[in-house]
FIDODREN-943102 format. One record per residue (C-alpha): residue in three letters; residue number from 1; x, y, z. Coordinates in Angstrom, 1 decimal. Layout:
N
PT  r  k  x  y  z
PT  ALA  NUM  X  Y  Z
...
***
This chain:
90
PT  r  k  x  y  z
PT  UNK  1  15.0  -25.1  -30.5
PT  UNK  2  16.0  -21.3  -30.0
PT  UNK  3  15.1  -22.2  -26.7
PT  UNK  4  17.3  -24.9  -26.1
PT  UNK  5  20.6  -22.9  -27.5
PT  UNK  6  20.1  -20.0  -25.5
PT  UNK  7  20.1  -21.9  -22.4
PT  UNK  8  23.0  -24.6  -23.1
PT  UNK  9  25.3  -21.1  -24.1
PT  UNK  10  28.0  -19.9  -22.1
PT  UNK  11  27.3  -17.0  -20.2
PT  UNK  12  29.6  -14.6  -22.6
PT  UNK  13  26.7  -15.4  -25.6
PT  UNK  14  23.9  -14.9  -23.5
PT  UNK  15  25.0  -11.8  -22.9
PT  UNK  16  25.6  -11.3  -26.2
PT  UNK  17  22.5  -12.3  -27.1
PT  UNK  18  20.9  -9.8  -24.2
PT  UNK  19  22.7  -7.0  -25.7
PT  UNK  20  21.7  -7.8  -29.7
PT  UNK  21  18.2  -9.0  -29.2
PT  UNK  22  17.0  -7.1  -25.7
PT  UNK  23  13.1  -6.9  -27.2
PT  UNK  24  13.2  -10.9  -28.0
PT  UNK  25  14.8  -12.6  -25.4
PT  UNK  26  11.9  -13.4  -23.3
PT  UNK  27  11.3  -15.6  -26.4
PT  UNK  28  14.6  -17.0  -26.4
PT  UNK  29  14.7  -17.4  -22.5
PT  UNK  30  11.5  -18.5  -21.5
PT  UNK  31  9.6  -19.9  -24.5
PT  UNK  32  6.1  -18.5  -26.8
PT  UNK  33  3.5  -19.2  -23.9
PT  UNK  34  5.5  -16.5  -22.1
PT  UNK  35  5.6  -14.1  -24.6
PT  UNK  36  2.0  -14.5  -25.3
PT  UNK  37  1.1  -13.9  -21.9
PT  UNK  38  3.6  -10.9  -21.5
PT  UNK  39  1.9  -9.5  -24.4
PT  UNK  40  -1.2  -9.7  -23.1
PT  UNK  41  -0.3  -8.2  -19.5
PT  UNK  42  1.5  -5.9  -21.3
PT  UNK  43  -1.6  -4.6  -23.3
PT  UNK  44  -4.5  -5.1  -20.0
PT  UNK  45  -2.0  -3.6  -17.2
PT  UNK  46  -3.3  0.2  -17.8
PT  UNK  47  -7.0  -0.6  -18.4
PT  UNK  48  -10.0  0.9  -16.5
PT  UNK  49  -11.2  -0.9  -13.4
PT  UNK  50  -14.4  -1.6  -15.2
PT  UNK  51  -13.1  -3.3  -17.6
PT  UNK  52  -10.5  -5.4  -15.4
PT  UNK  53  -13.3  -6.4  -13.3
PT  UNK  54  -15.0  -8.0  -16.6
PT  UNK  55  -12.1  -10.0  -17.4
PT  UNK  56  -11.7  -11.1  -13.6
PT  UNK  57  -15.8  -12.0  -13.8
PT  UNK  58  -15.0  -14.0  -17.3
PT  UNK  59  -11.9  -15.8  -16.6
PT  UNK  60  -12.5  -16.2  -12.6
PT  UNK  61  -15.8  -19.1  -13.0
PT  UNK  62  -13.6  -21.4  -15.3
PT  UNK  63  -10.6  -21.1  -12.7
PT  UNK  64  -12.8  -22.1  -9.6
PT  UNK  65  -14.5  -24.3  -11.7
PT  UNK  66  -11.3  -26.9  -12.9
PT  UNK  67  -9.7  -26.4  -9.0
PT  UNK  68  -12.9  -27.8  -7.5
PT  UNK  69  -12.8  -30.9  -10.4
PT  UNK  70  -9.4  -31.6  -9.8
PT  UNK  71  -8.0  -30.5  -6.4
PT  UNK  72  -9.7  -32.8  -3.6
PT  UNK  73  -8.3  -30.5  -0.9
PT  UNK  74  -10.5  -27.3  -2.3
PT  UNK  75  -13.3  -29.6  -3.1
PT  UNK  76  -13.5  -29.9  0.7
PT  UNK  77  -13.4  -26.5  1.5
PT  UNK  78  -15.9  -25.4  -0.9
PT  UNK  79  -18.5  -27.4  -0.3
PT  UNK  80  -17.5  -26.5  3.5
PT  UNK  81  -18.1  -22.8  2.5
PT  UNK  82  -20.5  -23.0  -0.1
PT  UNK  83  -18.7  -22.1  -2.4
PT  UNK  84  -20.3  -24.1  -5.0
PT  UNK  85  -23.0  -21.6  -5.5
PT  UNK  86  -20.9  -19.2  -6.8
PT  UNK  87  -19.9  -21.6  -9.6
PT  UNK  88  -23.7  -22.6  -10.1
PT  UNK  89  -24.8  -19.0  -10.6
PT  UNK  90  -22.7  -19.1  -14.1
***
């Protein structure tokens, strides 16, 4: 709902709002699954590489995985590639 007000406001309240609530807006702008993520870049951004590159190797397989499910066009070039191993090593 926060949501919803902040973008039907004139431009003189958002500014407002900008000036009142500078930490928050992101919430009222763009929603919670934005602020989450924000959060969470915020937090990883200054990390080691090692420990980047374990996050990468966690979240990585699941991402390849759903795009070759679900996207016919890198299905093709996958399986063209090999790719699929990659996803069968996990």
């Amino acid at each position: 709902m926060p949501r919803k007000i902040y973008h039907k406001s004139s431009e003189p309240v958002k500014s407002v709002i900008k000036k009142v609530h500078p930490k928050t807006l992101f919430l009222y702008a763009y929603g919670l699954q934005f602020a989450k993520y924000y959060k969470w870049f915020m937090e990883t951004q200054w990390l080691p590489a090692e420990e980047l590159e374990e996050i990468q190797s966690e979240r990585l397989p699941p991402i390849i995985e759903h795009t070759y499910e679900n996207v016919p066009y890198y299905q093709k070039i996958m399986v063209c590639y090999q790719t699929i191993s990659y996803i069968s090593q996990r």
